[in-house]
Structure formats: C-alpha cells, structure tokens
Wavefront OBJ file of the C-alpha trace (Angstrom):
o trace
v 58.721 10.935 36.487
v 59.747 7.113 36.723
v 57.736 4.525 34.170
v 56.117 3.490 37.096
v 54.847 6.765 37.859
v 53.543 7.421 34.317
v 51.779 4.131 34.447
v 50.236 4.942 37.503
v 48.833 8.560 36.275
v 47.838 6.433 33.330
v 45.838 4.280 35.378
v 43.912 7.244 37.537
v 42.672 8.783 34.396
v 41.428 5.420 33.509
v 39.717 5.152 36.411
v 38.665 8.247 36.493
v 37.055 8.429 33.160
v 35.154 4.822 34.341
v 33.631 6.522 37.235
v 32.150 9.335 35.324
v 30.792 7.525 32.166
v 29.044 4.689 34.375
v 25.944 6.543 36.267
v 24.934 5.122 39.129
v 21.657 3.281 39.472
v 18.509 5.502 40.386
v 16.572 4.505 43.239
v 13.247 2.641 43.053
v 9.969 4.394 43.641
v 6.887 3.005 44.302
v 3.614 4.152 42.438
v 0.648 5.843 44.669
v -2.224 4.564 43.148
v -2.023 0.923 41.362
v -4.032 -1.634 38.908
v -4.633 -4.956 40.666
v -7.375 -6.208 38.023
v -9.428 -5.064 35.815
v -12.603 -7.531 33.439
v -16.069 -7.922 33.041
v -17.643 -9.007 36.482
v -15.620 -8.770 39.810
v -12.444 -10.967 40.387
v -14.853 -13.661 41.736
v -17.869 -14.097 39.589
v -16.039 -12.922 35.797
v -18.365 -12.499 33.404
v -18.237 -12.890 29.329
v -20.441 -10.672 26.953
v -20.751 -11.359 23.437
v -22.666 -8.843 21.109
v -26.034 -7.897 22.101
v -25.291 -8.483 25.911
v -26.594 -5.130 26.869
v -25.394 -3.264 30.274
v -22.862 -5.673 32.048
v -20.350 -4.196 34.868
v -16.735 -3.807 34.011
v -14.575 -3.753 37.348
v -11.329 -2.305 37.976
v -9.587 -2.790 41.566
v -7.192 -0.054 42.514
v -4.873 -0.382 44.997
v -3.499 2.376 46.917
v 0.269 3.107 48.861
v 1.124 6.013 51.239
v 2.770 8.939 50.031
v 6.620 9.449 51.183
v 5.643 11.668 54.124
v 3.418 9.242 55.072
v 0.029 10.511 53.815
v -2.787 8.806 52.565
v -3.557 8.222 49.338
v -7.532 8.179 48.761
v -9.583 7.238 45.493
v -11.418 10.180 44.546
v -13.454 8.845 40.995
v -12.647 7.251 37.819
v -12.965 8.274 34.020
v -12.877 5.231 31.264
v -12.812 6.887 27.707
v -14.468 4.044 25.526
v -13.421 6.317 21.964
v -12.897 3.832 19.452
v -14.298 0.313 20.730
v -17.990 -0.653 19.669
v -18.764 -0.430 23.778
v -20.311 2.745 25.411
v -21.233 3.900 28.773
v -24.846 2.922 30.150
v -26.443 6.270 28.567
v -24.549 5.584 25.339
v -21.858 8.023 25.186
v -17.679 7.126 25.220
v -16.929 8.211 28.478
v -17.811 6.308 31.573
v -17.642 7.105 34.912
v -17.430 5.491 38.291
v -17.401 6.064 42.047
v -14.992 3.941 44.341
v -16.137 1.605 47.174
v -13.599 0.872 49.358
v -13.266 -2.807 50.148
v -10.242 -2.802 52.125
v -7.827 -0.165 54.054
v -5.893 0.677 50.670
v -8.022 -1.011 47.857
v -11.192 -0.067 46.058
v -13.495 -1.253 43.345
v -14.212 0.823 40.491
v -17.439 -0.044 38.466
v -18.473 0.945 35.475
v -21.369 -0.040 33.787
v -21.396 -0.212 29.988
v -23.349 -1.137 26.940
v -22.493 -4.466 24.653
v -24.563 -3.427 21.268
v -25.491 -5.955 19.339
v -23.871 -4.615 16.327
v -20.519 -5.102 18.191
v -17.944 -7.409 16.528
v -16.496 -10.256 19.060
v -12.520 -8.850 20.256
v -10.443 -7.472 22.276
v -10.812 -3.648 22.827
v -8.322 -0.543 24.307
v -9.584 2.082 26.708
v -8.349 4.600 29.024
v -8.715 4.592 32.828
v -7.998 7.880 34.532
v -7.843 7.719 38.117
v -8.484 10.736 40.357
v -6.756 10.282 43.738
v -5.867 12.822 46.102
v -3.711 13.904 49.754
v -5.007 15.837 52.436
v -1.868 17.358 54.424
v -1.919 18.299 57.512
v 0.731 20.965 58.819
v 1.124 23.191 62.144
v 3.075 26.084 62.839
v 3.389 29.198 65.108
v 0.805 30.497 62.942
v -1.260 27.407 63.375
v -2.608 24.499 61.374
v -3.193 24.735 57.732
v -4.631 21.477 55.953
v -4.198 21.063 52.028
v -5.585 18.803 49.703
v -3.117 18.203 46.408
v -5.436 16.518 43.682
v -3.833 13.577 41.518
v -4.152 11.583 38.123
v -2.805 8.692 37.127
v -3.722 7.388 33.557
v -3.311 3.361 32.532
v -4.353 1.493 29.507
v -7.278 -1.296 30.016
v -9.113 -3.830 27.809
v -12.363 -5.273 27.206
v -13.072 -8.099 25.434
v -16.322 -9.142 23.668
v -16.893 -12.753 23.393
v -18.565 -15.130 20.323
v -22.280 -15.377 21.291
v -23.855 -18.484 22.066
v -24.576 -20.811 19.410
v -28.159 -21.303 20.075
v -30.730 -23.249 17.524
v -34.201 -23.391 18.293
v -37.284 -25.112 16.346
v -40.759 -24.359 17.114
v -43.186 -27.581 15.878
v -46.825 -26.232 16.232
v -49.858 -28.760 15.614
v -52.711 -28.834 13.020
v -55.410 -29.438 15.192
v -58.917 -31.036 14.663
v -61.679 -28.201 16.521
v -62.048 -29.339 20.384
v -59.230 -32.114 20.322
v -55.453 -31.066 22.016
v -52.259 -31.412 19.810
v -48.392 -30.863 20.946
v -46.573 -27.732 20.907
v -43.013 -28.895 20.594
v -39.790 -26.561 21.380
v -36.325 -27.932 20.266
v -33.267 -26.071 21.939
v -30.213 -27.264 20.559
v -26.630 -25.991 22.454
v -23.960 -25.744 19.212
v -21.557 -23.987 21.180
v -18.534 -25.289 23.008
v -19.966 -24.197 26.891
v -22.767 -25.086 28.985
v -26.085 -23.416 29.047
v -27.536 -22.869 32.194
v -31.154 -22.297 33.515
v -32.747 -22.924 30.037
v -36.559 -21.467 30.309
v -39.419 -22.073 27.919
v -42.197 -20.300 28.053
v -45.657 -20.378 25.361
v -48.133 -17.946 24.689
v -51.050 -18.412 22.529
v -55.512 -17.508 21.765
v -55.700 -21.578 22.261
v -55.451 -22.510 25.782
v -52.453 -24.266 26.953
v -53.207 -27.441 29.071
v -50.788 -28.422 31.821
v -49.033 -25.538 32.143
v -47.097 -22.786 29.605
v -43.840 -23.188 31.090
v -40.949 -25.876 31.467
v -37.152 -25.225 32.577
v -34.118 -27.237 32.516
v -30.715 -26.934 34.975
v -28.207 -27.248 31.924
v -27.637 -27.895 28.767
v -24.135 -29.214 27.394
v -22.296 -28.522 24.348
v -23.908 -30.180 21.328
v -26.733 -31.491 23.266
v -30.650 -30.565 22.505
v -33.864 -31.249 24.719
v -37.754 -31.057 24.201
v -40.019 -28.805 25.679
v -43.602 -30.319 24.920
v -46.837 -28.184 26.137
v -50.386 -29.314 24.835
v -52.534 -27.036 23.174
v -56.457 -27.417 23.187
v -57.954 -25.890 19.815
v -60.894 -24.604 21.453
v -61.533 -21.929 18.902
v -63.358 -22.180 15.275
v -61.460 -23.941 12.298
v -58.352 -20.832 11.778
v -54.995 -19.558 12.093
v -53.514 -18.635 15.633
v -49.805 -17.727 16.216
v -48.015 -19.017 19.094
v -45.052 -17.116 20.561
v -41.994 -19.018 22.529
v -39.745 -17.046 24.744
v -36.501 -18.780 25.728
v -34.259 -17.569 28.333
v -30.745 -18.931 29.541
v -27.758 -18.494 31.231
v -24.270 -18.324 29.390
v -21.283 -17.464 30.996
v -22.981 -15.681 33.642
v -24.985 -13.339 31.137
v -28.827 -13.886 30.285
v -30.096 -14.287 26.886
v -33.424 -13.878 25.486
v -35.180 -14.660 22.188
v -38.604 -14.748 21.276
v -39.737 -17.399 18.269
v -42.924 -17.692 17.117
v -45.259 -20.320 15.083
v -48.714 -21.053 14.042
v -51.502 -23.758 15.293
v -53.891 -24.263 12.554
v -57.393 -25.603 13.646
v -58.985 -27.196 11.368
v -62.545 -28.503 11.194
v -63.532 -31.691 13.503
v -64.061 -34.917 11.071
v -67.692 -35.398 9.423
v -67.250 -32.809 7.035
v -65.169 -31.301 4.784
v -62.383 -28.946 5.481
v -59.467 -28.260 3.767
v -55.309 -26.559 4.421
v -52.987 -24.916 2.579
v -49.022 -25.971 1.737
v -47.433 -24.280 2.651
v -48.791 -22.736 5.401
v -46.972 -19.980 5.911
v -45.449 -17.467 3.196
v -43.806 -14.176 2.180
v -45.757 -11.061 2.103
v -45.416 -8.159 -0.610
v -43.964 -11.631 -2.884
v -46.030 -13.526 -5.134
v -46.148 -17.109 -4.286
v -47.750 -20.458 -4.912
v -50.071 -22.197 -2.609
v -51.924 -25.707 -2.944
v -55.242 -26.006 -0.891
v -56.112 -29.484 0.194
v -60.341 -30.259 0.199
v -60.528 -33.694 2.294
v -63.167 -35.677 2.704
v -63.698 -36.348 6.849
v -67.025 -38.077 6.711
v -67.594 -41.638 7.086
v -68.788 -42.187 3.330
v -68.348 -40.921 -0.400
v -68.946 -36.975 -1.158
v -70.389 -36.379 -4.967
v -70.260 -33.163 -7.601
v -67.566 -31.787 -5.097
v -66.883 -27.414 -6.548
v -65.258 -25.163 -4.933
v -64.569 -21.416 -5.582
v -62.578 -18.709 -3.802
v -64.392 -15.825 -1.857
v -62.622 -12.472 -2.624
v -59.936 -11.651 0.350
v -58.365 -8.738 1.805
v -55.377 -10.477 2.251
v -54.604 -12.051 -1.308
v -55.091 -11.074 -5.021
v -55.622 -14.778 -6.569
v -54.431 -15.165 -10.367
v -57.069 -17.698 -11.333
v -59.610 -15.444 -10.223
v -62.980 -17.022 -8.486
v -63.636 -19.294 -10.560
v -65.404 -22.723 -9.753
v -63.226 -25.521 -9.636
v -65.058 -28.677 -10.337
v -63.209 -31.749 -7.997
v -66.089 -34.498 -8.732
v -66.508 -37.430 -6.202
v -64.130 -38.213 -2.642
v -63.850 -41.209 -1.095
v -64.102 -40.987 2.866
v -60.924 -39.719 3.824
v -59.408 -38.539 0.001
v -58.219 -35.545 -0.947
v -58.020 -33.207 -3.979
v -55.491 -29.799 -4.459
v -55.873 -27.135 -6.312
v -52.853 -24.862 -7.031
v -53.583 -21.023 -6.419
v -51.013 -18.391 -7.817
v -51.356 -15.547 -5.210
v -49.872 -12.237 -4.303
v -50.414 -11.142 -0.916
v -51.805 -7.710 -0.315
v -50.410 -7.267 3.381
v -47.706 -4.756 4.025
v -46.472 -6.136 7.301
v -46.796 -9.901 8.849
v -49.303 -11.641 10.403
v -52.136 -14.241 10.298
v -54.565 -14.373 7.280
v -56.505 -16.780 5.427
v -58.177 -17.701 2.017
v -62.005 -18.699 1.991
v -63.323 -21.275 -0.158
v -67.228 -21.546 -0.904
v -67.555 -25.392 -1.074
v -70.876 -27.065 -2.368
v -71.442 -30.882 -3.122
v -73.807 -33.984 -2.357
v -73.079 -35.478 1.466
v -73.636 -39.580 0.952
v -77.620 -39.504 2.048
v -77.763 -37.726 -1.515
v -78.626 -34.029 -0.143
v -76.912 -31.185 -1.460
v -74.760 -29.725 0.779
v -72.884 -26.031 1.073
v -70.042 -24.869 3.191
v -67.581 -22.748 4.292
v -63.874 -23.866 4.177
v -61.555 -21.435 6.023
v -58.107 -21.631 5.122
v -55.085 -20.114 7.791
v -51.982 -18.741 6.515
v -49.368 -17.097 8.182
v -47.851 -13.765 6.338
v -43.711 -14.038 6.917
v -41.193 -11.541 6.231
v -38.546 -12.865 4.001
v -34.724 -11.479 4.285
v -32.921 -11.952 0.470
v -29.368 -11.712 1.541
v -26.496 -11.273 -1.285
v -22.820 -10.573 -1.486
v -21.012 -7.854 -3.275
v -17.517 -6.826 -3.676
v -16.024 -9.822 -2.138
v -12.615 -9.730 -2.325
v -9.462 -10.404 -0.507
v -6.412 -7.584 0.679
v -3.255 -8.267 -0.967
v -1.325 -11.042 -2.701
v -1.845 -14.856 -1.432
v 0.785 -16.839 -0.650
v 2.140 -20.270 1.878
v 1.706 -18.472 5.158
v 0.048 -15.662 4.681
v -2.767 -14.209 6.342
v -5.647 -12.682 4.120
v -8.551 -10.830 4.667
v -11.496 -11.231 2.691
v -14.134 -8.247 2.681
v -17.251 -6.926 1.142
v -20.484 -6.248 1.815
v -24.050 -8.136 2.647
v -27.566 -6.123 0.742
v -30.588 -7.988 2.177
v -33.293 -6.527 -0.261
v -36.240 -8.532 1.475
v -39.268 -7.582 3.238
v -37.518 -8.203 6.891
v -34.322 -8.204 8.588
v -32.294 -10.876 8.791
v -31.677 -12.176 12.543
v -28.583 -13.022 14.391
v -26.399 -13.127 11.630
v -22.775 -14.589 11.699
v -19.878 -14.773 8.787
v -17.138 -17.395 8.084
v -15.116 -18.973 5.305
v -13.976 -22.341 5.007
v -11.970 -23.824 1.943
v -8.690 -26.261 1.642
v -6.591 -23.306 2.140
v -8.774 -22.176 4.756
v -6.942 -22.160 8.325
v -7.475 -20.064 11.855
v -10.332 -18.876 10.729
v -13.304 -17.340 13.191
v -16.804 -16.675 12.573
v -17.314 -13.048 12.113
v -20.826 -11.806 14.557
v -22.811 -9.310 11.871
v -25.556 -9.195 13.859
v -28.947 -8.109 12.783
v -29.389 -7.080 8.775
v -31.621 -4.574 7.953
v -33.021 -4.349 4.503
v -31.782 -2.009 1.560
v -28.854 -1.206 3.582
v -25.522 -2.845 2.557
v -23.492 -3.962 5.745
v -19.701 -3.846 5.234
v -17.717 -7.304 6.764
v -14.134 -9.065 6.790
v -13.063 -11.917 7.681
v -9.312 -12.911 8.502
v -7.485 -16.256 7.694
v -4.337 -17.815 6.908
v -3.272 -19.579 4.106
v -1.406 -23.238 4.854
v 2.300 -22.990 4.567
v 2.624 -26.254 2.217
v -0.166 -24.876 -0.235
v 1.008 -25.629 -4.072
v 0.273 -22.180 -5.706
v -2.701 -22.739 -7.843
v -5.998 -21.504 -8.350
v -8.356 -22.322 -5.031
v -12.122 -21.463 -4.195
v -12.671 -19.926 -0.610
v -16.383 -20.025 0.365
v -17.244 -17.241 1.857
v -20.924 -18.225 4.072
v -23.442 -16.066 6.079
v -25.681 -17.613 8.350
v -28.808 -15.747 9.595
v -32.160 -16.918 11.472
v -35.586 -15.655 10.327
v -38.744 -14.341 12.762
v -39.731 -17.486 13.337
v -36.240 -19.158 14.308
v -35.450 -20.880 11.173
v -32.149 -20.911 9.847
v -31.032 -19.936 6.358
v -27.193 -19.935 4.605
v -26.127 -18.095 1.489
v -22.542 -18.525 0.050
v -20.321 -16.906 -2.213
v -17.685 -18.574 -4.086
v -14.869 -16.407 -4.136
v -11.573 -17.877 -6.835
v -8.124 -16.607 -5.435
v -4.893 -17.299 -7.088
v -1.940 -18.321 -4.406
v 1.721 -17.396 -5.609
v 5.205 -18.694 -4.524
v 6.090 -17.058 -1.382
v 7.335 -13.289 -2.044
v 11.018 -13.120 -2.638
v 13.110 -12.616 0.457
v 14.394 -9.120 0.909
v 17.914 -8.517 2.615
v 17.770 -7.784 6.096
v 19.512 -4.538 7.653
v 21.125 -5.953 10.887
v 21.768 -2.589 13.321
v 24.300 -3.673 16.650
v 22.887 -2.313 19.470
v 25.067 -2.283 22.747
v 24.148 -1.424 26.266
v 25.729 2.431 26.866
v 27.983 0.977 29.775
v 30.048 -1.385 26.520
v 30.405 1.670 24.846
v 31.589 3.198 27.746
v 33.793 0.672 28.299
v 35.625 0.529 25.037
v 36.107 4.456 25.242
v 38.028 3.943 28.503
v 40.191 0.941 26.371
v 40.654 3.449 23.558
v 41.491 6.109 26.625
v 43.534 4.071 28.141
v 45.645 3.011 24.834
v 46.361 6.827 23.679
v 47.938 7.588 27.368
v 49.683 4.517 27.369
v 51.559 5.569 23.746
v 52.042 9.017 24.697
v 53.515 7.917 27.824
v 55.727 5.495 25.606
v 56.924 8.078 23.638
v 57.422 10.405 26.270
v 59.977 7.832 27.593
v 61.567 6.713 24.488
v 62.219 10.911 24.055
v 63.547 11.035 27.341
v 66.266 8.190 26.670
v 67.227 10.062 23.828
v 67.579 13.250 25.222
v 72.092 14.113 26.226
v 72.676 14.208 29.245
v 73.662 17.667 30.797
l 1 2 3 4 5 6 7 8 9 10 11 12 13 14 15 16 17 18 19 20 21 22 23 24 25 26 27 28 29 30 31 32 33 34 35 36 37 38 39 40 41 42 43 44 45 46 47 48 49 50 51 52 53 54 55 56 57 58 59 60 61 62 63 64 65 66 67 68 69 70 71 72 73 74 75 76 77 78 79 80 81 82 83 84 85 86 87 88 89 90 91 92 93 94 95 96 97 98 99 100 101 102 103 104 105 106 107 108 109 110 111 112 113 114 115 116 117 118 119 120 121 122 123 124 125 126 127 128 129 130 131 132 133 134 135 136 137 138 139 140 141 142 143 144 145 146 147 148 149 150 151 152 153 154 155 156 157 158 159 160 161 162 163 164 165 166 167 168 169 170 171 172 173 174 175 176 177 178 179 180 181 182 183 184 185 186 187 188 189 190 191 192 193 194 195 196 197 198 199 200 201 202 203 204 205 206 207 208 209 210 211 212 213 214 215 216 217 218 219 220 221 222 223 224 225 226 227 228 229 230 231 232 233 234 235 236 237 238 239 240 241 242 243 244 245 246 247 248 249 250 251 252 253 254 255 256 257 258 259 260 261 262 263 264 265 266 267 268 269 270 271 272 273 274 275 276 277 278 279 280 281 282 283 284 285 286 287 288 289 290 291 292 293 294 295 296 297 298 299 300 301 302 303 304 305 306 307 308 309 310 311 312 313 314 315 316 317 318 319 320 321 322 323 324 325 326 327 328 329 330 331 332 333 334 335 336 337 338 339 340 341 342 343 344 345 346 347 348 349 350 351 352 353 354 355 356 357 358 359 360 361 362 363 364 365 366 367 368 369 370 371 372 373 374 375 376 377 378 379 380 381 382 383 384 385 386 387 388 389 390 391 392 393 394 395 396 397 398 399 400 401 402 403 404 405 406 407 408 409 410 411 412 413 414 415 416 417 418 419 420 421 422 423 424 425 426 427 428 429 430 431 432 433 434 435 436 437 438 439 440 441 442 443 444 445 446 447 448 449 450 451 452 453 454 455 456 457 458 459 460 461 462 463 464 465 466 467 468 469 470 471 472 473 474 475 476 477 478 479 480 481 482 483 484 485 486 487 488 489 490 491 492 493 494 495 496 497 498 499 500 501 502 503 504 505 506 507 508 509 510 511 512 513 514 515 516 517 518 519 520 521 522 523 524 525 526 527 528 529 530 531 532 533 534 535 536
C-alpha cells in the first residue's frame, strides 16, 4: 500500500471513530398537559394575602396538547400537597384538591381554596401540583370497536407567597360626657404601609345612642395618610361607664380586613352638683394599681365640710380602706384628688366602677349627701419579654446573620398583631418579621435575618432587636432588647478547587486527535520499515 493509501485508511478510521462518538440530537417532544400560571386570584384580578387572610383562591391554568395519535388530552382533577408551608386546604389539612373548569378548547382553571393562618410568617412557599389527565381511545376492528381510557399524572413544583400585612393604626377617642348633653366619638385610621387602602368602613356600637348615624366610609386611603371618622354620642343614661366598640373594615390588595377596637364613654353627672372621675380611667385587672378620683365642684357657688368615703365594691379591694377623707371647702368649679391604692378583684375585662358616699354643705348652708359613681374600665395587660436572643454564627463585613429567641408575654391578655424587626448601624436588608397574636405563658420562638455592611470596622455594635404589638383596645406598645455583637475581620479566604468541565463532544474530539496521531505513527513506521526492508 502507497503513503497515500495509508493516509487515506488513516483518515476513514478518523472519521469513522467521529461518527460514532458524536450522537445525534434526539428529537423534541412536546408535553401533554402544561403550566400556563399559577398565584393567588386568577390571571386578571391577582390577589395578595398576608397572615391572617383566611380562605383566599389559589389558581392554576393548565393547558392541554393532543396526544401523537391525535387524541385528546382532558383534565381529570388536581392534588396540591401543602406539607411543609404554614398554608392548608379550606378544612385545614395539607392536601388540597380541585376540579377543572374548562375555559377554553385545551385550557382549564384549577382552583383551590386554602387557608392563610394568622400565625403564618410573610414568604415564599413550595408545593406540589399533581395533575390527573387522561385519553379515551377509540379503536375498530373485525371484532368491533373497543374504547379505552389510559389515566395520566404529571407532577410540577408551584409557589405561594404570603405577603407583609397592612400596616394599619387606629385610635379610638371616646368623650366624658355631662348626663343628657352629646360629645364626639372620634376614630383615627392611619395607612403606615406603602399601598392604598380601599373601601375604609367605620362602624360604632354602643348603650348611648348614636346621633346622626353609626356609620361613615371612605373610597381610599393612601400610604402614610390618616382620616377622621366623627359620630356623636348622646349620654342619655345615668352618670357611668359604657364601652363603645369600633369595627373597621377595608380593602388591601384585593383582600378584606377586619378589626374590632373598643373604648369607653364616661357620663358623668350634669353641672349643679358634685360628681367626680377617676385617672386613669381605665386599668389592668388581676394587677394592683393606682387611681386618683377627682370630687369637682359643678354648682354655681362655694361647697363647705366637703368628706368623702368609699362604699365597699365587688370590683376592687381598696388599701386605704373606707375611711372618710375630709376635702374641706370648693370653690365653684375646683377640684380635690384623692389617691386610692387598689387591686382589682375581676378575673376577666370589662366595665366597673368605685362608689364614693359624698356629704357636705351646698352654698344656701344645708347639709347635703350624695352619691358619686365612678366608671372604670378593667383592661387586660400583655407583659412581653425577650429571652435567649442571640445571633447564628460569627459576624463579619458582608455577612448575613440571624438573630433568634423567643417572646414570654406573662400578662393577663394576649398581645395583638404582633410584628418583629431590628435596626442598628450595622443593620441592613432587614424585614419585619409578622408574629402574630401572643398568647400568655407561652414562649413564641422568632428570627430575624440581616446583613451586616461590607465597610463595617470590626468592633463591638448594639443591634436592637424591637417587637411591636397592639392591645384590645388598639393601642400600640414596643419593647426592645439590646442585643451586643462583636464583628470580626472577614474570615480568611480558603483556596478554591477549580474542576474543568468540557462538553462530551471536546472530549470526543481530542480522542479522535489522539486516534488520529497513533495511526498516523504506526503508519510512519510501517513505511520507514518498508524502505528498509532488501529488495528480493
């Protein structure tokens, strides 16, 4: 064989040995049964729950393609396994199911409805969707026609997310009014969020009648805005205590909210006599406390040998006892306190009052006795405190930390809407944390996640770690803890393992070069051997 011919054998194997290392591309296929969107809400009107939402839809279109001989795909059912994520079904259990309805030739919605627990933490969650499709095939023979139905599952991964709830403040002002006159019942709804509230509603409920209506609305409400709802309340009862409840309902992000907030109008005795309040009006029950009750003077001229003494209550055991206390003359319109140390007797809240037995000389000179009712409202009191605080790992420029512990609240009521942040200088990308409601005497576990600034001089640094809760009657309240965390250089850099990777058809390729180099030297030698060889 000539050079040329070895080269040329040479080159076959070569080529050879390409064809069979590089496999050809597969064809495409196209899935049956696919995921054209999935959320909260249909692809039109998207909806976003935060904690305590309740039952909210979750949709998921499916689209569907014809089998290769042609056959129909159809949607039989879905299955969406919730295991993990703080979300159930409607009923409360993981699993959620749906029937499809078909909105086009080859798509159908899937809805599931599901349960947004208060106690759920705002973020994105993973669930399973198993779809249930199925054929129906038709075929006919001599024998006849036989029709089979082949059953189908396809399984995808889906999320949910749970959004921050609305930042929502409201203040209930209720009036101290004189017996038979009207005062204002004041509602302050303040928007601290970053979206619009829509289709605020007020509405008041009280003993005293409500003149000019118990409800007012408003359209919207934008971010850091506040507005008034006034209604006027006629104290046609006796001189007493008598709780007012305000339910306000609104729209955000296409979910309704509802909370109910509640106060107290005191009516107090009409001026030409005496009558008397307490400050402050409302305290904790099962706590011992301090009250001051007010005796003024509302007649036109000077009251003499003014005594008072309290009546025994059901509602308060009273340090001092009922004893007299002797308050001498009042001018028309003066006043005179006395301090009470009391401990209330209730076990739950709710109205109550102190009575005071009230005797002196009116200014004709006759002697005079009286009555004073005092209201006071019974509150529970949440006592939140932090234990364990402390962060995961070591701090350093760049680094993201979680801080975690856990929240005791060892009052006489739970503490409402709660939410958890820190802030500091080396505070950065943090978010506020939903809790949610805290019961008492059980300690609530919580993290928080930030990161630490990447031009941070190590030191010694303070990061304030801050839970914000409301009360029953709306207020707000904030306790802190002060946590001290040490931030180090940044960790040492550790030498990094670099593995080449090539795609299989390189390596293929330099096996056919290293191939292709063997032949060509055993061919070289073959000749060279040749040339040497005697002739015959």
């Amino acid at each position: 064989m000539t050079r040329t011919g070895y080269a040329i054998v040479a080159m076959a194997i070569a080529v050879a040995l390409l064809i069979s290392t590089v496999a050809p591309a597969a064809a495409q296929s196209v899935s049956p049964v696919a995921i054209s969107y999935y959320g909260w809400g249909t692809p039109s009107s998207p909806l976003y729950p935060s904690p305590g939402a309740g039952q909210v839809p979750y949709t998921v279109e499916v689209v569907t393609t014809p089998a290769t001989n042609g056959v129909p795909n159809v949607v039989d059912y879905a299955t969406l396994n919730l295991t993990g994520t703080p979300i159930t079904n409607s009923s409360g259990g993981y699993i959620a199911t749906a029937a499809p309805a078909q909105v086009s030739s080859n798509a159908y919605y899937l809805t599931f409805y599901l349960q947004v627990p208060s106690s759920a933490s705002p973020g994105t969650y993973n669930a399973t969707l198993n779809l249930y499709y199925s054929q129906t095939v038709t075929t006919t023979s001599s024998s006849g026609t036989t029709t089979t139905v082949y059953y189908y599952v396809y399984t995808d991964n889906v999320t949910a997310t749970i959004y921050q709830r609305p930042s929502v403040a409201v203040l209930v002002s209720a009036p101290a009014i004189y017996a038979g006159h009207t005062g204002p019942l004041v509602v302050t709804v303040e928007n601290g969020g970053n979206l619009t509230l829509d289709d605020i509603s007020v509405a008041a409920q009280s003993s005293l009648p409500l003149v000019g209506g118990n409800s007012s609305s408003l359209a919207e409400l934008g971010p850091g805005s506040s507005a008034n709802f006034s209604f006027s309340v006629l104290a046609s009862q006796v001189p007493g205590y008598y709780p007012v409840q305000v339910v306000v309902d609104y729209q955000y992000r296409g979910l309704p909210y509802s909370s109910i907030y509640y106060a107290n109008a005191d009516v107090i005795s009409q001026v030409g006599s005496l009558y008397a309040y307490a400050v402050p009006s409302a305290i904790p029950y099962q706590r011992n406390d301090t009250i001051t009750v007010h005796i003024v003077n509302g007649l036109s001229g000077a009251v003499g040998d003014v005594v008072v003494s309290v009546e025994p209550s059901q509602y308060f055991f009273v340090a001092q006892g009922y004893r007299q206390f002797q308050l001498g003359s009042m001018a028309p319109g003066a006043s005179s306190g006395i301090t009470l140390n009391v401990i209330p007797l209730a076990s739950s809240p709710g109205p109550s009052d102190i009575e005071l037995q009230a005797s002196y000389v009116d200014p004709e000179g006759v002697q005079q006795q009286t009555v004073l009712t005092v209201p006071i409202y019974l509150e529970g009191l949440a006592d939140v405190t932090f234990s364990q605080v402390s962060t995961s790992g070591v701090l350093y420029p760049g680094a993201s930390v979680t801080v975690s512990g856990m929240l005791l609240n060892t009052g006489t009521d739970e503490a409402y809407y709660g939410s958890l942040y820190v802030n500091g200088s080396i505070v950065q990308s943090a978010q506020p944390e939903y809790i949610g409601n805290l019961p008492t005497n059980s300690p609530t576990p919580f993290s928080a996640s930030f990161v630490v600034p990447s031009d941070v001089v190590p030191g010694f640094y303070t990061v304030h770690v801050t839970f914000s809760y409301q009360d029953e009657l709306g207020h707000t309240y904030t306790v802190s803890y002060p946590l001290t965390v040490q931030v180090l250089s940044a960790p040492p850099v550790q030498p990094t393992r670099y593995e080449h990777r090539y795609p299989a058809a390189l390596y293929a390729l330099i096996t056919i070069a290293v191939i292709v180099v063997v032949i060509a030297a055993v061919v070289a030698v073959a000749v060279r051997r040749r040339r040497r060889a005697p002739s015959a």
